[in-house]
C-alpha positions, 0 to 999 in steps of 0.5 A: 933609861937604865944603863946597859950592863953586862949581866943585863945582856942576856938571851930573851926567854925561849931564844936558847933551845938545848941541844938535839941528842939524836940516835937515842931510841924511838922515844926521842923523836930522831931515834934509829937514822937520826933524821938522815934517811935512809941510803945515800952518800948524806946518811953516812958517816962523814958523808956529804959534798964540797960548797958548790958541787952540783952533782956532777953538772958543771958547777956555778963557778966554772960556768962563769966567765974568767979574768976579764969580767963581764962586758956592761949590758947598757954602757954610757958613753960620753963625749970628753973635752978638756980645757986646752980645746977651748982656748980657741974660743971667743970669749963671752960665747956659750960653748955646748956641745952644738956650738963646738960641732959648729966650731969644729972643735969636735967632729963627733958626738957620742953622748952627753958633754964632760968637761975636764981639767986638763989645760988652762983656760984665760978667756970667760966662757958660758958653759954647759955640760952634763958634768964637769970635774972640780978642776975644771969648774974652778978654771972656768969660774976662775977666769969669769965664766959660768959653768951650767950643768944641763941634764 
């Protein structure tokens, strides 16, 4: 395979068109108005309109909501506990999100089972969640138990 060169990049044959002179007689194909019609606010001379402008509808960008952005359609929710609220718990149990609405650790559910970080943990406990953060599995492992992710 050849090195690339400078004088090598060049267009393929056919890619560059020279440019379109219009206003020049019948002949040229794009004579008298020069392919911009007839009347109207396009044919004049620095005539057109603003990016955006609808015609005088209200436009995309004033439509749309300001600020606060737009609310999810399907938001997920999650049922969030941290490390501190498991200390309580005996150790070698399998702690899940049945188990802690048993034990009254938690009063209610909306959603799958994220443990975090927060607190430290010092008894071996089986866990099983949905997700976990990286301080949070190294916790759990760190003081024997196992972390198991549940779909």
């Amino acid at each position: 395979m050849q090195p690339l060169r400078l004088n090598d990049a060049v267009p393929q044959a056919g890619a560059r068109r020279p440019k379109l002179r219009v206003g020049r007689g019948h002949s040229g194909g794009q004579g008298k108005t020069s392919g911009r019609g007839m009347r109207g606010q396009k044919c004049r001379s620095g005539g057109g309109v603003r990016p955006g402008f609808e015609g005088g509808q209200i436009p995309l960008y004033m439509r749309l909501p300001k600020l606060k952005g737009f609310p999810l359609v399907n938001p997920s929710s999650y049922t969030i506990i941290n490390l501190k609220q498991l200390t309580d718990l005996e150790a070698g149990s399998t702690v899940d999100l049945g188990s802690l609405v048993e034990a009254k650790v938690l009063t209610a559910t909306s959603g799958p089972l994220r443990v975090l970080g927060d607190g430290e943990l010092s008894v071996a406990l089986n866990v099983t969640a949905a997700y976990f953060t990286a301080s949070a599995r190294e916790k759990i492992e760190a003081a024997g138990g196992t972390c198991t992710v549940s779909e």
